[in-house]
Structures are given as C-alpha cells and as structure tokens.
N, C-alpha and C positions, 0 to 999 in steps of 0.2 A: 606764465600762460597756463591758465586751467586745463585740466583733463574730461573731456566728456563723453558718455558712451554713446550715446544719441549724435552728438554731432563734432562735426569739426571747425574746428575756426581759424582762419589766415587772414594777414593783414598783409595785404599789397603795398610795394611803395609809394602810393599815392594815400598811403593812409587809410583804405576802404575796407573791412574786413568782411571775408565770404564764408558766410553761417553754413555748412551743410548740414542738410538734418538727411542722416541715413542711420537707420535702425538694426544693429546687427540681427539677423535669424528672421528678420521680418521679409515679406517680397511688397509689405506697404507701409511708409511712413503714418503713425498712428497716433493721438495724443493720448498717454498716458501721465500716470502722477510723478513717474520717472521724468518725461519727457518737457513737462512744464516745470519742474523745480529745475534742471538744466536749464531751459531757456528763462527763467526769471535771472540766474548765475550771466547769462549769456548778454542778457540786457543790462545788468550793472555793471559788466565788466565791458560792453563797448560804451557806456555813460562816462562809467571815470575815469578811464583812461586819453588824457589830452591826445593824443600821440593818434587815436583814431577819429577820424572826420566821418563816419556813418558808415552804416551795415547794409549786405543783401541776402536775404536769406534765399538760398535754395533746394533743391531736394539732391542727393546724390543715388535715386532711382529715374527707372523711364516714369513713374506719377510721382508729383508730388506729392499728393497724402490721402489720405480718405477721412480724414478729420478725427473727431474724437472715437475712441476705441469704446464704442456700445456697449460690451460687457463691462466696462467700469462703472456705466449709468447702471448698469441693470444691479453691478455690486451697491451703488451708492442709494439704489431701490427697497433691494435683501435689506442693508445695514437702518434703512429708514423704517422698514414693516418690525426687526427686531426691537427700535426705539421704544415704535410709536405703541407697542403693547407695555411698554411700562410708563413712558411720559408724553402726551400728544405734542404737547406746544416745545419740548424740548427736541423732541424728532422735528419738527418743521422748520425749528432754530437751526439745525445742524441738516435739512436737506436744501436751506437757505443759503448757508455757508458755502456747502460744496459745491451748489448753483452759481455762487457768484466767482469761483475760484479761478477758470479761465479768463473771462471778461473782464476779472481787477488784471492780470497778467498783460493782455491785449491792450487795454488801457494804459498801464505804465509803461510797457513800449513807446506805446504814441506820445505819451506826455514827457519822452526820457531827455529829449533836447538834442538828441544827434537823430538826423535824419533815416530812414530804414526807406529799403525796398525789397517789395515780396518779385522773385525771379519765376514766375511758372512754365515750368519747364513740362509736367502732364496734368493728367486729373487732379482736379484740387474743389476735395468737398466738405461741405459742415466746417467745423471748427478749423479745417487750415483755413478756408475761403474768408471764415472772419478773421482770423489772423492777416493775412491779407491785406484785410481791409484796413485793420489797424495801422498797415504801414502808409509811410508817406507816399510811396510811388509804386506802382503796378506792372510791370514787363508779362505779358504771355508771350510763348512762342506759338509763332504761325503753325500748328500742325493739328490734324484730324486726332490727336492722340489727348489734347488738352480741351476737357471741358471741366465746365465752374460751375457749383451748384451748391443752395443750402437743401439737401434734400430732407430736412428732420421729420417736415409735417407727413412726409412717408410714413414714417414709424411711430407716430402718433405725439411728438413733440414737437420744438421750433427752434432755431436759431439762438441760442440764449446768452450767446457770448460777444453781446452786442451787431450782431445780425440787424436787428429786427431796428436796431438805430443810425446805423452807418448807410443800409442799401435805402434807403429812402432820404437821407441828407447829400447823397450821391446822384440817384438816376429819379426821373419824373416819376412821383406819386406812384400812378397808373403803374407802369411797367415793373416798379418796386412791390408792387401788391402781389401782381401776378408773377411774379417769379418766385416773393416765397409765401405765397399760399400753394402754389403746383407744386413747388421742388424744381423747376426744369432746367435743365442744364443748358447752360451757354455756351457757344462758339467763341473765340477770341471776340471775331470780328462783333457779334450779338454785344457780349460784355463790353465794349469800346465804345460800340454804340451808346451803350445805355450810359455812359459814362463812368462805368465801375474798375474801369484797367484804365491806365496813361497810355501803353504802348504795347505793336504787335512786334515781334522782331524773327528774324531768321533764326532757328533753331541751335545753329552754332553760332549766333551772334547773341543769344540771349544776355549772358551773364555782362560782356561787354555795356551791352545796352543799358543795364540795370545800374553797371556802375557811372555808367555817360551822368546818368541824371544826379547822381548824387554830385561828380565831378563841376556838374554846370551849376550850382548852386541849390539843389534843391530844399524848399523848407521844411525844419524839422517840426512844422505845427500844423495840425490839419485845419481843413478848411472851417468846421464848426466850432474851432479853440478859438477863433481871429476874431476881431469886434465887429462888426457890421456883417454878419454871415446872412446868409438869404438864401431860405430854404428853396431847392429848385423847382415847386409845384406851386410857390407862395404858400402862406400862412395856412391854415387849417380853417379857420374861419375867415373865409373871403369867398371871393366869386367863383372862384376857379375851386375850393375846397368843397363846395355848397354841392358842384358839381360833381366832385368825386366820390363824397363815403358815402350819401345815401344809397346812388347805383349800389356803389362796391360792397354795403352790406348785404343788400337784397340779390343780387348775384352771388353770394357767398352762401346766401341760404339757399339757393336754386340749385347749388353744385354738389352741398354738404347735406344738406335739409339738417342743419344742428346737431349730425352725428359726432361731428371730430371738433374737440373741444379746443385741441390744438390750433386749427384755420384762424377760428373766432378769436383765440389769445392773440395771434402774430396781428390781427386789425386792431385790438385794441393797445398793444404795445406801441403800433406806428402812429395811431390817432391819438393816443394819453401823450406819447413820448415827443411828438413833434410838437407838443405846446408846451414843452418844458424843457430849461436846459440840457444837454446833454446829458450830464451826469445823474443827472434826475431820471432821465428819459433807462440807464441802464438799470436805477434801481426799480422802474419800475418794471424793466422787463425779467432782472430777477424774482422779482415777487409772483410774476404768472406762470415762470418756468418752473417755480418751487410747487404754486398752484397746478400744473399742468403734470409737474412728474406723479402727484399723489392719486391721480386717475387710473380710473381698471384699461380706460381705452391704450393710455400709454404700456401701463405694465404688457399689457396682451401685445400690441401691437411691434412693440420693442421683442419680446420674445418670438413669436412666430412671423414676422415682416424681418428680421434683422439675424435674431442670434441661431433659430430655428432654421430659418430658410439657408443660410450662410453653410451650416452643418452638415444639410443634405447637400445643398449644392458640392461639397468636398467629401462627399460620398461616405458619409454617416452611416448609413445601411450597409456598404460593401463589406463582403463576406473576408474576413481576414486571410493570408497566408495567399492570395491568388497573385499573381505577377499582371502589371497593367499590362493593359490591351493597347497595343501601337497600329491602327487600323490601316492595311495596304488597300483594300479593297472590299466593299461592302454591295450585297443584291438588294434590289427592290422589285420584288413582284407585283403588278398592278400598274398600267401609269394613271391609273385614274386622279381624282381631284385628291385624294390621300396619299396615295401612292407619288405624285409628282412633287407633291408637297415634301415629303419625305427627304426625296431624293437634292428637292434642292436644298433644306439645311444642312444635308449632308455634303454638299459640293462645299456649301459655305463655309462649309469648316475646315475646307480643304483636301478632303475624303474622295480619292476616286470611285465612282458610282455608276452603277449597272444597273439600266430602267428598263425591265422586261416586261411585255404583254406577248397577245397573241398572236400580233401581226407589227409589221415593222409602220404602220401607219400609227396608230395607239400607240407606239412606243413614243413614237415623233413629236407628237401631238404633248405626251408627258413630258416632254425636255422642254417644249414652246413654251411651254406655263413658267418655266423657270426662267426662261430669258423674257419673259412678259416681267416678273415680277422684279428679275435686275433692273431689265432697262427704266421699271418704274422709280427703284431706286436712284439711278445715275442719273434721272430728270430731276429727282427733287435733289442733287447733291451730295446726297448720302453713301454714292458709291464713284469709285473713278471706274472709265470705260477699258482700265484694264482690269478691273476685277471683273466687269463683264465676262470677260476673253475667258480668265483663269477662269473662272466657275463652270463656263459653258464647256470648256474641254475637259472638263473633269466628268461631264456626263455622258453615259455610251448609252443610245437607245439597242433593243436589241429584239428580235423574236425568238430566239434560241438559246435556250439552257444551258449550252455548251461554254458558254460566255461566263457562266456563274463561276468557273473551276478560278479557285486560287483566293475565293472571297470568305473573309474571318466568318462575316456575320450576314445572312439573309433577313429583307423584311417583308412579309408576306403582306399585300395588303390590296387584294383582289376581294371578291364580290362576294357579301357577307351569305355562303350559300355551305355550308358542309363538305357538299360532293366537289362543286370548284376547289377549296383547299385543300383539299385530299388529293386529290390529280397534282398540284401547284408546290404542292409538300414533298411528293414524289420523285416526282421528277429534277428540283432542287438536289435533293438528297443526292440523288444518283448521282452528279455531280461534283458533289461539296467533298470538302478534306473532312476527316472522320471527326476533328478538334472544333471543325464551323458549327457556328451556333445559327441555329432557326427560329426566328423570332417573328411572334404572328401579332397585328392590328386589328385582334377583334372587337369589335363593342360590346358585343352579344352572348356569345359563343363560349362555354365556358373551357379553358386551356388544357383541363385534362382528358377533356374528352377528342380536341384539336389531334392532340399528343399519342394518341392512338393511331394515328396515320404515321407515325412518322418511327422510323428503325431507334432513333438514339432519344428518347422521351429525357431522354439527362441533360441533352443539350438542346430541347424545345421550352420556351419560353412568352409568354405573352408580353408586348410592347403595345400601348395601347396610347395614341395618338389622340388630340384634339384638334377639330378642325377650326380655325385656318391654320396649317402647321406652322407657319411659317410665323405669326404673330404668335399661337398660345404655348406657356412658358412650362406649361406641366406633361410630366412623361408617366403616364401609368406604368409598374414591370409586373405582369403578375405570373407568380408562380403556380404551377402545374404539379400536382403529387408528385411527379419522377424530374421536377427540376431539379439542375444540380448548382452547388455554389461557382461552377465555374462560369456557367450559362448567366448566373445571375450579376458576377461580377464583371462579366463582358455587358453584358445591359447594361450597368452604370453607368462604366467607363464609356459605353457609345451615346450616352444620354447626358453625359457630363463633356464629352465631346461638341458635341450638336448645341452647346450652351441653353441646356434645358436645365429642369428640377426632375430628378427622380422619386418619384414612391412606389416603395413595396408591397402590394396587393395578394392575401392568397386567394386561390380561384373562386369563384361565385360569379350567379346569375347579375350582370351588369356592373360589375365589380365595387368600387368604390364610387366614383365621382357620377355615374350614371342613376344610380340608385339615387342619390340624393337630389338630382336632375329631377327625376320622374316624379317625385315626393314634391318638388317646387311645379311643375305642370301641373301635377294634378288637382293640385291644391287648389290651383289657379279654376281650373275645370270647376270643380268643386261649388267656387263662390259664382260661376256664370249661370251654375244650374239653380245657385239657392235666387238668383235674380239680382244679385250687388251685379251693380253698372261697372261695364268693363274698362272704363277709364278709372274709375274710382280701386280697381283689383291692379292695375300695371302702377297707378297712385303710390300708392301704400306700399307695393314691393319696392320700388325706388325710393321711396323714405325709408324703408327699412333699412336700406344701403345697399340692394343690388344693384348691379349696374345695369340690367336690362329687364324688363318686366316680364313676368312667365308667360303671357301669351305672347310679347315679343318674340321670345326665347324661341318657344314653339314654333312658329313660322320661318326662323333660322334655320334650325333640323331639319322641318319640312313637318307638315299635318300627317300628309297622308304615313310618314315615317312611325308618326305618333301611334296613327292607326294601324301600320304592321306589327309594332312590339306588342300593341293591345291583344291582336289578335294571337301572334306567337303563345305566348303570355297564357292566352286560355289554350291554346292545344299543347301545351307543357305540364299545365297549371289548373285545366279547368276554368269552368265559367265561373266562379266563386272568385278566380282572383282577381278580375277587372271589374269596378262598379259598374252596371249596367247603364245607367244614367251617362255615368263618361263616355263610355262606349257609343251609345246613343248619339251621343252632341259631336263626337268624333266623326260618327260616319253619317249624321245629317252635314257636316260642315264637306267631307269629303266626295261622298256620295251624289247627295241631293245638289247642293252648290257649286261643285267642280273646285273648292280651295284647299291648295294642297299647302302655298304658303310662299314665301318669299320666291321660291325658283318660279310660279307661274304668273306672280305679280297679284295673288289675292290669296290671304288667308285669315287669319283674326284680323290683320290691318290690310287695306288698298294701300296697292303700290301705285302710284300715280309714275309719268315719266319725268325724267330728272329735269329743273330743278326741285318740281313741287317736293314736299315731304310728302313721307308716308301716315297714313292718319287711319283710326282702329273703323273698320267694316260697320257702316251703322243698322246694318241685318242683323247683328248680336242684340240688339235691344229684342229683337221681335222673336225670336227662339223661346225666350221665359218671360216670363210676366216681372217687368221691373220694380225692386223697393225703393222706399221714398230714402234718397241718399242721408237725409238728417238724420234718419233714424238709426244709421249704421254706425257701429263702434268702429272709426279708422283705428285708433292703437291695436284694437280686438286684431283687425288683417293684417297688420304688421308682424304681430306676434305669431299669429297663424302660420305666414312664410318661416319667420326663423326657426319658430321650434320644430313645427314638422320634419324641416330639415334637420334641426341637430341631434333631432331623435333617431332619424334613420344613420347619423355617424355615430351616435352610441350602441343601435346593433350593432352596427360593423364594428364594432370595437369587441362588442358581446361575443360576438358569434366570432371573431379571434380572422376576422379579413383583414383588417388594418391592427396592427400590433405597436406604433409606437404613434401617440399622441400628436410628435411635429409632424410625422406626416399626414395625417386626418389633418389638422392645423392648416399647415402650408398649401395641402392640395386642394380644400375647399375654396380658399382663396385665389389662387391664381388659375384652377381649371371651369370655376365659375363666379367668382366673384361674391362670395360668402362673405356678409358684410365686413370689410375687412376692418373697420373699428374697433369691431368686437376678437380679435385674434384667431378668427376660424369657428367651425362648428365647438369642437369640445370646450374650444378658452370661454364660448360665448354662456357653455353652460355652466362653468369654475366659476368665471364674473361673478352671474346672476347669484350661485351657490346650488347643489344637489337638491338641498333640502327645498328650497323656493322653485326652483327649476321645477322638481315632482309632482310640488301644490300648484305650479299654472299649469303644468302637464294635463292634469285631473280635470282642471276646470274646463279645458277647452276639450277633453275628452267626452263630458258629459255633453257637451253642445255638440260638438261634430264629428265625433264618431272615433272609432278603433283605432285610426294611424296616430292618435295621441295620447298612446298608451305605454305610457313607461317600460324599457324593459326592465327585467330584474335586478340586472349590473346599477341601475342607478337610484333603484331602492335602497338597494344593499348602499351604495355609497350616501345616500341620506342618512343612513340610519349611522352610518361612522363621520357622516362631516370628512367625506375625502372629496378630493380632485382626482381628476383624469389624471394630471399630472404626477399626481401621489401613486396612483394605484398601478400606472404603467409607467413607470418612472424610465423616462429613455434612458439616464443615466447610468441605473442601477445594475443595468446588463453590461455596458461596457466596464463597468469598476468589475462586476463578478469574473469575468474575465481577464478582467487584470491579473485580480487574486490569484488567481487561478494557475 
C-alpha cells in the first residue's frame, strides 16, 4: 500500500477503495504538482490491482476543493515570460505542455477501466469540478454548504482541463454556455438539473451513496467513449444548433463587447470541440488555454482578481505584532441608509450591534432596513427564517449613548456636516473604554481634521463605506496623522470580519476611490458640453468595460450631490478648481429642470414606473448643439474614460495616498468597477507600458485639456521602462522586514 501526503486510500470489504484528498497545513484542498503526481500513483494503483472493483474520491475537509492552486498558473506564467525572451516557439512548446498536464491526468482516470465516483461533500471549484466530471458518477450532498462552479473566466481564463468538453456533452447546449461563460455556481439541486451530478444524498449518507452506485454495477466508460453517443443539444449543425450560436455569439458580444478574450475561447472550444471527437475536442481546448495564458488580460487579471485580492483579503496590510480583534460588541452612529447598512453586515456576521440616532424612531426605522433586506433574502432562498431571528436579535436600536459602553469599535456615520460629528464623536468617547477604537464613514471630510474633535487621535480612524453596503465588497481604512497601528489593525480585522476587502488610504481630499469617481463624471460632463450624444458617452464607457455609464453613475449618487461637492470644492479650493462649464450644466440640470437623479425619478435618464425601463432624458440633446455621431472617434471616448482615470490612480500613488499597487489594483475594481480585464488602474497602465501610456497621455492632453497630464512619477518611470509593480514592489517591504 502506497504512502501519500495528499491523500489516504482504504479499501472496504466490498472491494471499493475511499480516495481522501486532505491536504496537511492547507484549510483547502488545492491542486498542486505534488498533488496530481499523487493522484496519477492513485489511479494506477486502483487500475492494477484485481482485488479493487472501483474508487470514490472525497475531500476529508468541510469543502471539497477550490481547484487548481493560481499561484502555480501564475509560476507556470513567470517560467513562460523567462522562456519566451530567449526562445518564443520553445516557451509556447512548454506553456503547451503544462496546459495539457491536468486534463491528460483527468482523462486517464476516465479511460482507467475501473469505475470512479467524485463524493462532494462542499465547495468544489475549477479543476476539482473537472475532475469530477471525469468520474463516472457524481454524489453532492444536499447542503447550503456545497456549490459547483468553473469559475476561471473570472480571472481571465477558462476551464482547461477538459471543462469546456465534458459540461456540454452532459447538460443542453444553452445552459453549458451560460454557466461557463458567467462562472456561476450551482446548487446540488441546479447541477442535477442540468444533468452534471447523478445523485443528491443526505450529508451523512454521502460516501454510502457514492459507493451504492459503484456496488450496482456502474460503468467504467463515460458516456462519450460509447458508440452511438448523441450530443444532448444534437449536432452543431442542425436546426436546433442554427438556433443556438449565432444568438449565443451576439449575446456574448453585448455582455463582453470583446474585452475578455477568455469568454470568446470557452465558445469556440464548445463549437470547434463538439464537432470533433473527444479527444480532438481536448486538444483543441489546450491549444486556446496555451493561447489565452499568453494574454496581458490573463496575466493582470489572475494577479489582481485572484492572487492580489486573496492577500488583502488575509489582511496583507495588517500592522504586525497587534493581537486579533475578537469583536463582543460594536456602535453605529446614524441609522440612516449607511449607517443601517453597516449595522446589518455587521449582525451578519454575527456581531452584536448598537444602531444609535437621535430619537428611538430613526433608530427603528435603521433596524427595519435590515429585516427588509433578510426577509428579501429568505424569499429568494438564500437565507433560512432562523437566520432571520439570529440577525434581527443581534441589533439594539437605541437613542442613548449610554448603550455604547463595553463596545471595541464605534462607526460613525451620521450627516456629512463637521459640527454633527463633533457632537457624535463626543459624546461616544465619553462613554467608550479608553482601548475602543472610533472609526468615521466620511466621503468627504478629510480624517485628520475629523480627529481633532476627538481625546485619543490614536485611536481615530477613517472606514469609509460604499453604498449599497450590503452588495459592495470594498472597505476604504484611511489613516489620519495621529492614527495608530492598533486602530488600524482593529479596522482590518472588523473589515475582514464583515467579509469585505480592505485598503489602506492616507488621508486626502476624497480619498482614493472618490477621486477616481469624480475624474470618470466629469469626463462624462466634459463630452455633453463638447455636444457627443449622450447615448454615444454611456456607449463607449460600457465598451470600455465599466459596468455602468458615467452619467448613469451620476444619478445613482444623486445630481444635485454632484452639485454640493462642486460647490464644496470652490469654497475649499476656489473658483479655478471646478470647470465653469461643468458647473454650469450641473446647476442648469438641477436648478432650472428640478433633476436631482435617481431618488426623484429624473436626472440624466427618466425613470419611468416599473416595468418600463429607465431611458437617458431626451432634454440633453437640446442643452448643446449636437455633433454629427460619424464623425466622432468612439476608440478616442473609450480611451478618454480609462485613462483619465488611471491617471488620477497614478497621483495617488505620487502623492504617497495609496502606497501598495494591489490595493489601487483591487479597489478600483470592486469599488467601481475599473475595467476589470485590464487588472485595475496601475495594471492597465503596465499592460499598455509607461512609455506608450505617456505618448497617448500627451495626445489626448493636447485635445482636451490639463486632467491628461502626466504626473512626474510616470515620466520618471518611462524614462526607466519600470512598472508600478517594480517601483512599489508590495513584496519588497515585507521581505525587508523579514530581514530585519
């Protein structure tokens, strides 16, 4: 009997033997290169041995796996850029190789002649999910705990290890497309459906179950090995095919607009591969995975969507030597739409929670929002009606301060007014244990000057929220001159709690994610004034890869909002700091028209009442004297949106607000949706390179004016041929440290 570190193997009296794959030091079954030269040893040794009648593999964690471990793609990336600078066609030999290295494995499983079943006992994604597939028979347990997903085209790749051949010789055409072009995860019940699992079973019945089916006879040959096999959608060309790809390409373009090269590989992997035998059908999807790893969208995406995002979430920024934060009890000041929002990720997490306003009706009123937002859950399924209970008891409305005593951490997030949180900062204090940390929700407002109201400036800290809390996944922290590492490492760990993403912010006028916000409006502003038609300006941002067009955006916040930070802005800043022109169309659209934007049901778009859609105000044509749309450069507004943006995340890099790379990376992306193809702001300017990034800088500088003005950090970096990545190497601090 072999010895293995990855897993254990037993063979039952009946001859069955039970694969565990449990990972020492790991808390997730992973595939590494350890882990598949084990299971290749695992599959010859239940092949040739008479004495075993078939295998089940299962996990001996609560998930079964998360699939292939990303940092080996990203090594097998490194190893292919060192190739490819001394031999090209010899690097694409060998990033060929390593592509097809799982999917030969998978495959000889399936061809081994003793039958296999995959046992899923939790989460089973990417490369276990194809493994999986490979086997003859499928068990999930019935629980809220197990979902099935090939999530790759997330991170700018696909399925590669026979994915993209198996879920479409299994479930209808249709359903095969859309599951892995989204990534989206499947319920037992979903999967069963679609016909990608045999069997749902009781949780403690699983393994049982798994080996029932081998016990009944089941065959060791899948269904596409057999003679007379018949694809479940019929043939590719026929009636029912006629009817499928042309849609499904043209809906693929509507979704992607051609950004993500990955989408486009997994449709023609399914359309090339279902007209050719299997084995054909895997080599051709090696060949587009070898294609698809050699992409800047993968490289970027795989780093800041995967390895980036992964690091902060496990609190990458946290201040070393600090003891975690075990939260008993946490304050929220405000029950407004933020404040309630707060309060209820907080419950969610299982955090007892204190929702203070002025009077005990506002308070009330802030806890209603959260059982509006459970019960919404519990309708679509998502939540049982005892989580209800548990969340709802977990929040205390409250009009009295007195209530705050015994709580780690306060979150201020009352009425963006100075004098309000100075009162609200107050009177907290006076209560709080001298160790509670004070942490404020401003958008505005910059934290050191917050921090002046407050006795202990060491333990005052900025948490700066996106609205709707409850959906967006980014937590601004920003530090305040007299922040102290302890303040900062309790903001992690309550942001890491609340299953958010942290970044580290130092203090400035609209911090990080706001700035780059206002740079994408105005932009927008910008082209209504020069007369581009405002369908053609939200056009071009949505092909660029935002998810939402800037004057959309706009109307979300709200116009007339627009129009307070304008004005803020000049009695801070002067008249010089807002274009007059903007200003102008600001307060003709608020002023003159009454649109303030989405809350009053009119602003750049009519809100008509539900079901109509909402569709852009055809009054914006008539403000400016409209261009003739031919004559406009759409690439020119595409480029417009990104770079303005990536320029204003290269001051904040200048100017030393954002200090490490993944978080500019990570935050642009999930607090606004910064094309995420392109790996965030900085990656998008590494892609393109310094030196070409500076010469489109220039050009659209002489057209439209100052905000495309290079700063000097990315001169300097042209002039040396560096990345963002080089020059603030996130690593290089925690190795000095090491050293150290």
């Amino acid at each position: 009997m072999a010895d293995y570190t990855n897993f254990t193997v037993e063979t039952d009296a009946d001859g069955i033997a039970l694969v565990t794959w449990d990972m020492p030091e790991k808390s997730m079954n992973v595939f590494t290169e350890e882990v598949m030269n084990e299971l290749d040893k695992i599959v010859d040794q239940v092949a040739g041995d008479a004495a075993i009648k078939g295998a089940v593999i299962t996990s001996g964690k609560d998930s079964f796996s998360g699939g292939a471990d990303l940092t080996m793609l990203k090594r097998m990336l490194t190893l292919f850029h060192e190739e490819e600078a001394k031999d090209h066609d010899k690097a694409v030999k060998l990033l060929f190789d390593t592509a097809g290295r799982m999917g030969a494995l998978f495959r000889k499983l399936e061809t081994s002649g003793k039958p296999w079943v995959s046992a899923i006992n939790g989460t089973c994604m990417g490369g276990a999910f194809e493994m999986s597939l490979s086997c003859h028979g499928r068990v999930a347990a019935d629980s809220d705990k197990v979902k099935m997903a090939l999530p790759e085209v997330k991170v700018g790749i696909f399925p590669g290890a026979g994915g993209t051949q198996r879920v479409p010789r299994l479930a209808d055409p249709q359903s095969a497309l859309q599951m892995l072009t989204s990534g989206q995860n499947l319920s037992p019940q979903k999967a069963k459906g679609m016909g990608l699992i045999h069997e749902i079973a009781e949780p403690s019945k699983l393994i049982e179950t798994a080996k029932a089916m081998i016990k009944n006879g089941l065959k060791p040959v899948q269904p596409w090995d057999e003679k007379g096999f018949k694809l479940p959608g019929g043939p590719v060309y026929s009636a029912a095919g006629a009817n499928l790809w042309p849609p499904a390409i043209a809906i693929l373009r509507r979704e992607t607009y051609g950004n993500y090269p990955a989408a486009s590989a997994i449709l023609k992997c399914v359309y090339e591969g279902l007209l050719v035998p299997f084995d054909t059908g895997l080599r051709i999807e090696q060949r587009y995975f070898t294609q698809i790893m050699q992409t800047t969208e993968a490289a970027m995406m795989i780093r800041s969507l995967f390895v980036s995002l992964q690091e902060l979430n496990k609190g990458a920024r946290r201040p070393e030597g600090v003891a975690p934060t075990k939260f008993k009890k946490i304050g929220v000041l405000g029950a407004g739409f933020m404040g309630a929002g707060i309060a209820y990720v907080t419950a969610k997490a299982g955090i007892p929670v204190v929702l203070l306003d002025r009077d005990m009706e506002s308070a009330a009123k802030g806890k209603a929002h959260s059982e509006s937002l459970i019960s919404d859950q519990v309708k679509k399924g998502r939540a049982k009606a005892e989580d209800k209970d548990r969340l709802l008891s977990l929040i205390t409305p409250t009009a009295d301060y007195a209530d705050l005593d015994g709580c780690d951490l306060v979150v201020e997030a009352v009425f963006e007014d100075s004098e309000v949180k100075k009162g609200a900062t107050e009177k907290a204090e006076a209560v709080l244990k001298p160790s509670a940390v004070f942490a404020s929700n401003t958008s505005t407002i910059p934290i050191t000057s917050l921090a002046q109201n407050s006795k202990r400036p060491k333990n005052f800290i900025g948490v700066h929220f996106f609205s709707p809390v409850d959906k967006m996944l980014l937590v601004e922290i920003i530090l305040g001159k007299k922040t102290g590492d302890k303040a900062l490492a309790v903001a992690i760990d309550y942001v890491r709690a609340i299953k958010k993403t942290p970044i580290v912010v130092n203090d400035t006028r609209g911090f990080y994610v706001n700035r780059c916000v206002l740079r994408y409006m105005s932009e927008a502003f910008k082209m209504l004034i020069e007369g581009v038609p405002a369908p053609m300006i939200e056009n071009a941002a949505r092909a660029a890869g935002m998810p939402v067009g800037p004057l959309a955006l706009t109307d979300e916040t709200a116009v007339d909002l627009a129009q307070k930070i304008m004005k803020q802005t000049i009695r801070d800043l002067g008249e010089k700091a807002v274009d007059p022109e903007q200003m102008k169309l600001i307060n003709t659209m608020v002023d003159d028209h009454g649109r303030f934007g989405r809350k009053n049901g009119k602003g750049f778009y009519d809100y008509p009442a539900k079901p109509a859609k909402k569709k852009l105000w055809p009054g914006l044509k008539d403000l400016y004297k409209q261009r003739n749309p031919d004559k406009i450069d759409f690439e020119e507004l595409k480029q417009r949106f990104l770079v303005v943006i990536a320029l204003e995340a290269a001051r904040v890099m200048e100017e030393g607000i954002v200090t490490d790379p993944r978080e500019a990376d990570v935050g642009s992306i999930l607090a606004f949706g910064f094309a995420p193809y392109t790996g965030g702001t900085l990656s998008y300017i590494d892609g393109i390179g310094a030196q070409k990034f500076v010469k489109l800088a220039k050009s659209l500088q002489k057209k439209y004016g100052v905000e495309f003005k290079a700063p000097k950090l990315l001169h300097d970096m042209a002039e040396k041929g560096e990345t963002f990545y080089e020059r603030f190497d996130p690593y290089a601090k925690a190795e000095a440290k090491k050293a150290a």
